[in-house]
C-alpha positions as CSV (number, residue, x, y, z in Angstrom):
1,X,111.9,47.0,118.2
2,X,110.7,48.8,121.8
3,X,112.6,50.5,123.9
4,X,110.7,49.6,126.9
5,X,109.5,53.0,128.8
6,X,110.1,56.9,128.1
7,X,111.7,59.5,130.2
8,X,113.0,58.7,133.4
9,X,111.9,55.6,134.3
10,X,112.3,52.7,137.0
11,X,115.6,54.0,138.6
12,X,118.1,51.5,139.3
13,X,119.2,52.1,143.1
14,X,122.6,50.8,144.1
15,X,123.2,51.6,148.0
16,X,120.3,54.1,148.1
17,X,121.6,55.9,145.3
18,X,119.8,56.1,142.0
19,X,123.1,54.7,139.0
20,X,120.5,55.0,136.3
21,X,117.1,54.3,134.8
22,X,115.2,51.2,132.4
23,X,114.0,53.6,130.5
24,X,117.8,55.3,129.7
25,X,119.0,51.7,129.5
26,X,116.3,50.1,127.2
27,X,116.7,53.0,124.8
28,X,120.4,52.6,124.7
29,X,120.3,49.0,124.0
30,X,117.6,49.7,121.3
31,X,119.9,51.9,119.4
32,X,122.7,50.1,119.2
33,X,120.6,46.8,118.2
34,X,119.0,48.3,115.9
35,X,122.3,48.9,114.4
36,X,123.6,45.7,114.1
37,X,120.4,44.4,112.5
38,X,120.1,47.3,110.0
39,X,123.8,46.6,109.4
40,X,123.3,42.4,109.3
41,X,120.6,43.3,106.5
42,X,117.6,42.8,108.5
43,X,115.2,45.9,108.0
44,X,113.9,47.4,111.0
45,X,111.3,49.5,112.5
46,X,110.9,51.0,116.0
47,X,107.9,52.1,117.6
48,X,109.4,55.2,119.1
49,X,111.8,58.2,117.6
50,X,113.0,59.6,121.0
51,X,113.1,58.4,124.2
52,X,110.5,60.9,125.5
53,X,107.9,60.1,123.3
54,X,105.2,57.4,125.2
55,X,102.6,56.2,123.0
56,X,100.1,53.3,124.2
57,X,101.2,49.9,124.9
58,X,98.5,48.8,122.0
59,X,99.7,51.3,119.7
60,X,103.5,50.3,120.3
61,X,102.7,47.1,120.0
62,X,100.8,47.4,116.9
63,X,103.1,49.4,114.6
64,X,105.0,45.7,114.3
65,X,102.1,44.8,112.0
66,X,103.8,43.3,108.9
67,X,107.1,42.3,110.5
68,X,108.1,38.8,111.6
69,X,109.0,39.6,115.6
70,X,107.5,42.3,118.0
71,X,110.6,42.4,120.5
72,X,110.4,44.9,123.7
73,X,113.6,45.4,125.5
74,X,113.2,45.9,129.7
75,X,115.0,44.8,132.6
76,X,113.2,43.3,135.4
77,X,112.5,44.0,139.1
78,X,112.1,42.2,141.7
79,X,114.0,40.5,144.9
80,X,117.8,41.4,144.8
81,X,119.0,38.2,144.3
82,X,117.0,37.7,141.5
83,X,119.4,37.2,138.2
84,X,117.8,36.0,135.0
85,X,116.6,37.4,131.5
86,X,113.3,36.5,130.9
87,X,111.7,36.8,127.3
88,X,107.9,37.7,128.2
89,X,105.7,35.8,124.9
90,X,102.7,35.7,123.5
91,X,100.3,33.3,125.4
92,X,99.5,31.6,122.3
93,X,103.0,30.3,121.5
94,X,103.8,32.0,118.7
95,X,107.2,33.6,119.9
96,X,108.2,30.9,122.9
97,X,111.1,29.3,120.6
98,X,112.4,32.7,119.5
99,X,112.2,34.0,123.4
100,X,114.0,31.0,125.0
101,X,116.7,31.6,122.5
102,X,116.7,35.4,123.0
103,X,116.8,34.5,126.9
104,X,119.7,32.0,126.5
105,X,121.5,34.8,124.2
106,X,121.2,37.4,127.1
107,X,122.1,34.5,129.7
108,X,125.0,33.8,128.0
109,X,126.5,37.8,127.7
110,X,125.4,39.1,130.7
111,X,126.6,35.4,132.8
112,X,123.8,35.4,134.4
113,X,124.0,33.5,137.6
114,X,120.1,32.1,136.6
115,X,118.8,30.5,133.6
116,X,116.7,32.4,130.9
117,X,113.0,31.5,131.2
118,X,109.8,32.2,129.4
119,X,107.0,33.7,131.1
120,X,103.1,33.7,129.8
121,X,101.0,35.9,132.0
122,X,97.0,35.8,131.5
123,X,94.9,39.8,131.1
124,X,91.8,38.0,132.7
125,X,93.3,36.5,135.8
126,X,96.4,37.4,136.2
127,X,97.9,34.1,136.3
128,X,101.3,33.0,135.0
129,X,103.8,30.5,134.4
130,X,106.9,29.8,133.5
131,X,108.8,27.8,131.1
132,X,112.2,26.8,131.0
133,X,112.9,24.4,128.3
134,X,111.5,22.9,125.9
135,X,110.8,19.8,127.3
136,X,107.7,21.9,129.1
137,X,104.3,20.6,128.3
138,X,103.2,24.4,127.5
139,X,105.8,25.4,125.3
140,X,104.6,26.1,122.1
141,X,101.3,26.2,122.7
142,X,98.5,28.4,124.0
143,X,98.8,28.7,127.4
144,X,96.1,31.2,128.1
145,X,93.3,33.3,126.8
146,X,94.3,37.0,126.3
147,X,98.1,38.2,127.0
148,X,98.6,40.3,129.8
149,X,101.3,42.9,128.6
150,X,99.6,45.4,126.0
151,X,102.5,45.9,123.9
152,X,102.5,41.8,123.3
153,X,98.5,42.2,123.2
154,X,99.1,44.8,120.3
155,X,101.6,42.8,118.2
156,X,99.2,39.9,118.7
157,X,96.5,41.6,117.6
158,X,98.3,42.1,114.4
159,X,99.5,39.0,114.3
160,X,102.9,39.4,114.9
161,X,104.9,37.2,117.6
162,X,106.0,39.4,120.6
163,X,108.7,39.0,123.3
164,X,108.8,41.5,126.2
165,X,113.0,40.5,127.1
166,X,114.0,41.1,130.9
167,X,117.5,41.9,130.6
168,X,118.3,40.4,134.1
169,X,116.6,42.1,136.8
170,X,117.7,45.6,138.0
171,X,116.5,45.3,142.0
172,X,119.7,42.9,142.2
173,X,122.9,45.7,142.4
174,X,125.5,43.8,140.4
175,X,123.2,43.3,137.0
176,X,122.1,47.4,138.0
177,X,125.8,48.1,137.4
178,X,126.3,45.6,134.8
179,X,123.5,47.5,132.2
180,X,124.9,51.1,132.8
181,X,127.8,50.0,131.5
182,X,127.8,51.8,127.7
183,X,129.8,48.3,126.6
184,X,128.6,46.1,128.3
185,X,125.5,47.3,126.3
186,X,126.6,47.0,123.3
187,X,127.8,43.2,124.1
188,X,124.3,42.7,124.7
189,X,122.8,44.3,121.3
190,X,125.7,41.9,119.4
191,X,124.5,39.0,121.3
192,X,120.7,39.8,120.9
193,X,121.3,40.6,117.2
């Protein structure tokens, strides 16, 4: 497990007024997941032992060599209105059933006013897309060459499925307030878990 960024990082700004940080929250939501998965019997390592430490996105994604999942925990930015988790997988496939249901488990805590959604993003060209079901013709299967997020490159490379999961998005106020919330958080690890 990755807590998504180190220090103070990507403020969450509510009426001009900085209510936290990814970073804080990321790190928070790590802790108490890993937790309930160490607890649930499921052994666990993390690619970080404080939240100032800030290896490379490779390395982090590497140290997952071995394990079953690569899992990075974030919350998006974007427009304010935006309000879904997206789980972030490998291009090749490899985690896309895992993600959707890792997207669908922070839908259904956080009541999201958006579905969860996959997203495959390309290192060469930058292209992405998005899958929301199933039922899409690239779910499941290699959608590009090379995965654009080096922590999911890493785990790749070690062939381990990754998922980058968006918590919501942060740039919309109500989810900002939603994840500083030290319960609301560990809802969130619980339903992850």
């Amino acid at each position: 497990i990755d807590a998504g960024h180190a220090g103070k990082t990507n403020p969450y700004v509510v009426n001009g007024k900085t209510i936290g940080w990814e970073s804080e929250m990321a790190w928070s939501l790590h802790t108490k997941l890993v937790r309930y998965l160490t607890d649930s019997g499921v052994e666990v390592i993390t690619t970080r032992n404080s939240i100032s430490e800030d290896p490379a996105l490779l390395t982090r994604g590497k140290k997952a060599e071995g394990c079953d999942l690569f899992l990075s925990l974030h919350s998006n930015a974007g427009v304010e209105t935006a309000d879904y988790p997206l789980a972030v997988c490998s291009v090749n496939g490899s985690a896309d059933s895992i993600g959707l249901k890792l997207a669908k488990a922070v839908e259904t805590v956080m009541k999201t006013r958006q579905s969860g959604k996959i997203w495959k993003r390309d290192y060469q060209t930058g292209d992405a897309m998005v899958i929301d079901s199933t039922q899409h013709p690239n779910f499941g299967k290699r959608a590009y060459n090379t995965d654009y997020y080096g922590v999911i490159r890493g785990a790749n490379q070690v062939g381990v499925p990754g998922v980058l999961l968006e918590c919501s998005f942060h740039s919309n106020p109500a989810m900002a307030q939603w994840l500083i919330v030290d319960s609301n958080l560990d809802k969130l690890a619980k339903g992850i878990a």
